[in-house]
N, C-alpha and C positions, 0 to 999 in steps of 0.2 A: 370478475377474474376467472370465476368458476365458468363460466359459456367460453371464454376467449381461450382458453385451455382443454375443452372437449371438439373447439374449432381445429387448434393447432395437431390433436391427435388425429383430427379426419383426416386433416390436407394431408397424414406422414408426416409432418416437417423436423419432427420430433429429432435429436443427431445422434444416433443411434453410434455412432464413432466414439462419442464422449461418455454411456451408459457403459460401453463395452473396453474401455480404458480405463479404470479404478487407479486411484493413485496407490500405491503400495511399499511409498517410503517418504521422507518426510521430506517435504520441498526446503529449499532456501533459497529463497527468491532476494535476488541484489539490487536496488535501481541504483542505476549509476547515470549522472550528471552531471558529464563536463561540459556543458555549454563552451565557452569560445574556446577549451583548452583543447588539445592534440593528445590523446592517451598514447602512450610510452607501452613498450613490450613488457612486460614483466610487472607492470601497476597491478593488472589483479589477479587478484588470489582467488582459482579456476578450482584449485581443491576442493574448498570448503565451502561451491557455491552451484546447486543444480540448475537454476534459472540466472540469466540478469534480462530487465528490463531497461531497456535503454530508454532515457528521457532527453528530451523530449522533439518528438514530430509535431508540427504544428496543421494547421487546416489553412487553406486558400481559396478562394473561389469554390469552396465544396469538396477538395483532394487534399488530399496526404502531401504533404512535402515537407522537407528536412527542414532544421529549427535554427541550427549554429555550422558555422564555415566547414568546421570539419566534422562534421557529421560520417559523411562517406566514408572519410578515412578511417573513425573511429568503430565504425558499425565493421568495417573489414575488418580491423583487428579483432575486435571481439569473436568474428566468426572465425577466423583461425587458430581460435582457441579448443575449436569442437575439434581439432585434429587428434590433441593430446588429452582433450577430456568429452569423448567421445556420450555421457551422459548430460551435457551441458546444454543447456536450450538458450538462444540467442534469441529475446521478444523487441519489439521497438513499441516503445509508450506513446501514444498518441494523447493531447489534449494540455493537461494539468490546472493546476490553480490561476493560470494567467492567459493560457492556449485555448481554453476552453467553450467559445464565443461565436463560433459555425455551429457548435452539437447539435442545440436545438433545429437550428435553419435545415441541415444535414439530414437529419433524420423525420423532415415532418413528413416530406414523401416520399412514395416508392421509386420516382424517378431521382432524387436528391440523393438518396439511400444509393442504390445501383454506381452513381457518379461517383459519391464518396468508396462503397464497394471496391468497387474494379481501379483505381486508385492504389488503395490498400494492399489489393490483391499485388499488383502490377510493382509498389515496395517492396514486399514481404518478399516477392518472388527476384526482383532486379539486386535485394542488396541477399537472398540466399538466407535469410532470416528463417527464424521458424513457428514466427506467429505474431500475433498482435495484443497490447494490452489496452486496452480506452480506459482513459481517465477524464470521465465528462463530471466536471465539477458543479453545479449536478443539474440531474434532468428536474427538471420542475420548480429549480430555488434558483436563485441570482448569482452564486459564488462571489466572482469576484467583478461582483455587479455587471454580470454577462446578460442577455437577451433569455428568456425561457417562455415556457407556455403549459398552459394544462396538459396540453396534448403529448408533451415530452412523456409523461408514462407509459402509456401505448408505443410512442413512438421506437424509445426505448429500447422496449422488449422485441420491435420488427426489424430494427437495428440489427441486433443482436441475431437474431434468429435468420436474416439472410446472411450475414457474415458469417454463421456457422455455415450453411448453403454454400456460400463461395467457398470458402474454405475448404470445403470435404468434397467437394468437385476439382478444386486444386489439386487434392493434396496424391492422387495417383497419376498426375503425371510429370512428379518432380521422384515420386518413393518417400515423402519425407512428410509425417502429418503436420498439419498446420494447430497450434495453439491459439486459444481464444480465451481471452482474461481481462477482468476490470479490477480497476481500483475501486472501491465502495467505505462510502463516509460511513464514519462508526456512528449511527445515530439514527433516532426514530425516525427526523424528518426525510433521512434518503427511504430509509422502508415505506413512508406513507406516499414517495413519488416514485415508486417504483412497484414492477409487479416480478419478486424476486423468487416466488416458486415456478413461476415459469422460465425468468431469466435462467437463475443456474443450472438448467438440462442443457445451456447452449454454451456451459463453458467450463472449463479444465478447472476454474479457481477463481474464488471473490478474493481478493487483495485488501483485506480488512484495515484500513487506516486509524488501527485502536490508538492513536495519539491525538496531540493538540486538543483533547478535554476541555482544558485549563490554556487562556493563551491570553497575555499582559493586554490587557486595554481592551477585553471582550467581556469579562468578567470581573465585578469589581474589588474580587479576593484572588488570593493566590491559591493555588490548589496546583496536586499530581495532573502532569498534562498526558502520560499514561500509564493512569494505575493499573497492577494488573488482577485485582480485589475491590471490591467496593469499603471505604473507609464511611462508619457509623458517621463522623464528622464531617464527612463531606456534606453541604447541604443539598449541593445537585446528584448526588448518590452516583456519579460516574463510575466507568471499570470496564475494563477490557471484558472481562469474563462477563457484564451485564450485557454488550455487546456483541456476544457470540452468540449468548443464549436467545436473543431478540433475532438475529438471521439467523437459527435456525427455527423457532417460530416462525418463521415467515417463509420457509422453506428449504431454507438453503442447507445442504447434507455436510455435516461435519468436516468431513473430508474433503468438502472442496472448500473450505474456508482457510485461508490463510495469515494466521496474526501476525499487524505489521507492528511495527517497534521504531522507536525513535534513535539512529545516532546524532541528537541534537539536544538541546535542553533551551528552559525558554528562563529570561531574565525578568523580574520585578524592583521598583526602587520604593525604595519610600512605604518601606512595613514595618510597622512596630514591632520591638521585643516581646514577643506573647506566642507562645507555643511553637518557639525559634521559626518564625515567623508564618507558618504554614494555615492557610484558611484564614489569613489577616487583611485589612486593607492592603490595595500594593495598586501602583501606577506603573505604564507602563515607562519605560525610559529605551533612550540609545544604547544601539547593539543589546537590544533585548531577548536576542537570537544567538546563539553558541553551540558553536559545534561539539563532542565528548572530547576531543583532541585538545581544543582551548579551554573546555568546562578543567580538564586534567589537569591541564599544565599553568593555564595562569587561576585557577580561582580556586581547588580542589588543595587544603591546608596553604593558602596564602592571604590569610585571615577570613576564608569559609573552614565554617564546620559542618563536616558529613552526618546527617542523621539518616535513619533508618524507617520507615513505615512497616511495621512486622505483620503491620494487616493490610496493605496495599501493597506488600510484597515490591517496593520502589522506593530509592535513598533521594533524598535534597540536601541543600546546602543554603544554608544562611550566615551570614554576614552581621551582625549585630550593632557591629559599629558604624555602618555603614547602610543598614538597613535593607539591603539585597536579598532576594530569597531566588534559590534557582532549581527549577523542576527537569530534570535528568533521568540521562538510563545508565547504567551502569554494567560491571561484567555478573553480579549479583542479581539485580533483577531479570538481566536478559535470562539468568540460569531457570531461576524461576519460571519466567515466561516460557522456557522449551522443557521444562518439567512437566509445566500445565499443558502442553501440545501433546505431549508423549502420553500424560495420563490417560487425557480426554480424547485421542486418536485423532486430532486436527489433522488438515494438510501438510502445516509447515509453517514456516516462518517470514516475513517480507521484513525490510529492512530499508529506510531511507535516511541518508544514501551513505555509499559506499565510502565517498570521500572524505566524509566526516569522522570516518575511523581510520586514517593511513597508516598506524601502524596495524591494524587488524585485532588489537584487544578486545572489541566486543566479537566480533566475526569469530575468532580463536573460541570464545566462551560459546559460541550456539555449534560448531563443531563439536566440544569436546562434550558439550552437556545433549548435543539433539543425534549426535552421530554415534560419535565413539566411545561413549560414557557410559556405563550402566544406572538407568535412570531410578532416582529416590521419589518413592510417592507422594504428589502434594496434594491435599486434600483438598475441594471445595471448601472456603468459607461457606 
């Protein structure tokens, strides 16, 4: 790593655009995914939100193209939104958990790279966008049983590193810089296929997916899917905060790191009553997936009871009669989590997704606790 990084200092390739940009107030980054739906004027809330990444573009024959019918439409609204919030970056998400299936092919060579490239470019620039975020799920592991290759870690970082290239050759003949951002899995195995002190000099912000830890029928207990402390009783010692400190051992500067949060919660059946049910046997079951919206309204005091983790700083609910245990985020822990940003001087905040909060009660709680609040100190565990 150490040679391929006194290479990249010879050639210049280094993007001196992104050393010379510091972030200097706290992102809150939005993915919003409305797949086949048509977004409406006034759906979001532009106030309380300095990025959205739009999800998701898919890959074709090696390019960029739009994922659902009204893509166009919906990518134009959003950019009309930069009129009246003039701070607001409009990103388009490339890839995801199920899109994810060209990366590797993409990026093995410089001629596949260049194709996908100029592609991107040719997006970014037709729909008036202001950057791009890749969410390759992931380079060097299977995701969601996609194609991959050793070579993906290399491949990766040249990825990366001409797309800042195109991008900073773009970006003075529009007046408008181009952003460059990934989604990156909370966890050693993306660190050990990736080569992440070089990656992040090529980009504005890692999009740290500190959730799904703990997810029904992956693991054979229930456990926080994201905590934001390490609990003694977790056997696998997960936590958002074990996960920041591991990217930046590996390189990555506080400040471009971005903790993401879950507006979702994950469902288990079949756990016994024993420390209301948390770190117990649990299978997974139907609609094991809940949005904060339905976690609220059908199951939050409609025979669940709310507990607290005061050292994973993140509430669950169990069901006793019924044996259910549900791992959520709440306006409590989110507060927490933009406590920990503000202490630790992180980038900011990511959030998936938008839709899953439509009244904006978690979104309101990262406003008033990461914006407008005067922030209360929360200690390292």
């Amino acid at each position: 790593m150490k040679t391929r990084l006194i290479l990249l200092l010879a050639l210049g390739t280094l993007p001196a655009c992104v050393a010379a940009h510091p972030q200097k107030r706290s992102e809150i980054v939005a993915y919003v995914f409305p797949q086949n739906v048509r977004l409406q004027p006034g759906q979001i809330n532009a106030d309380a939100i300095t990025r959205i990444n739009y999800a998701f573009c898919n890959i074709q024959n090696g390019q960029m193209v739009t994922g659902f019918p009204y893509d166009t439409a919906n990518l134009s609204l959003l950019v009309e939104l930069r009129k009246t919030h003039p701070r607001l970056k409009i990103l388009v998400s490339v890839g995801g958990w199920l899109w994810s299936g060209q990366f590797s092919q993409i990026a093995m060579t410089r001629d596949s790279r260049q194709k996908f490239i100029q592609s991107a470019v040719d997006f970014v620039q037709s729909h008036q966008l202001d950057g791009l975020d890749i969410d390759w799920e992931y380079p060097g592991m299977p995701g969601a049983g996609n194609p991959f290759r050793k070579e993906d870690k290399e491949n990766f970082t040249s990825l990366l590193m001409e797309l800042r290239r195109a991008f900073d050759a773009e970006s003075p003949k529009t007046g408008r810089r181009l952003y460059l951002t990934i989604a990156a899995g909370a966890s050693d195995q993306f660190l050990e296929h990736t080569e992440m002190s070089i990656v992040q000099q090529y980009l504005d912000s890692v999009n740290l997916m500190a959730y799904d830890y703990y997810e029904p029928g992956s693991e054979p207990i229930t456990g926080h899917h994201a905590p934001l402390f390490e609990n003694p009783a977790d056997p696998d010692k997960f936590s958002a905060v074990g996960s920041i400190k591991a990217f930046e051992k590996a390189g990555v500067p506080r400040r471009k790191l971005i903790l993401g949060v879950p507006f979702y919660g994950h469902v288990w059946g079949h756990v016994p009553d024993r420390n209301h049910g948390l770190y117990q046997p649990g299978k997974a079951v139907p609609n094991g997936w809940a949005s904060f919206a339905s976690i609220e309204s059908t199951m939050l005091n409609h025979g669940f009871t709310r507990y607290w983790d005061s050292v994973s700083q993140v509430p669950y609910l169990f069901n006793s009669e019924q044996g259910t245990f549900v791992s959520y985020e709440d306006t409590a822990s989110i507060k927490a989590k933009c406590r920990y940003i503000q202490d630790h001087d992180l980038g900011g905040i990511m959030f998936w997704s938008y839709a899953d909060d439509p009244e904006g009660k978690l979104l309101k709680a990262i406003d008033e606790t990461l914006v407008t609040a005067s922030k209360t100190p929360l200690k390292d565990h």
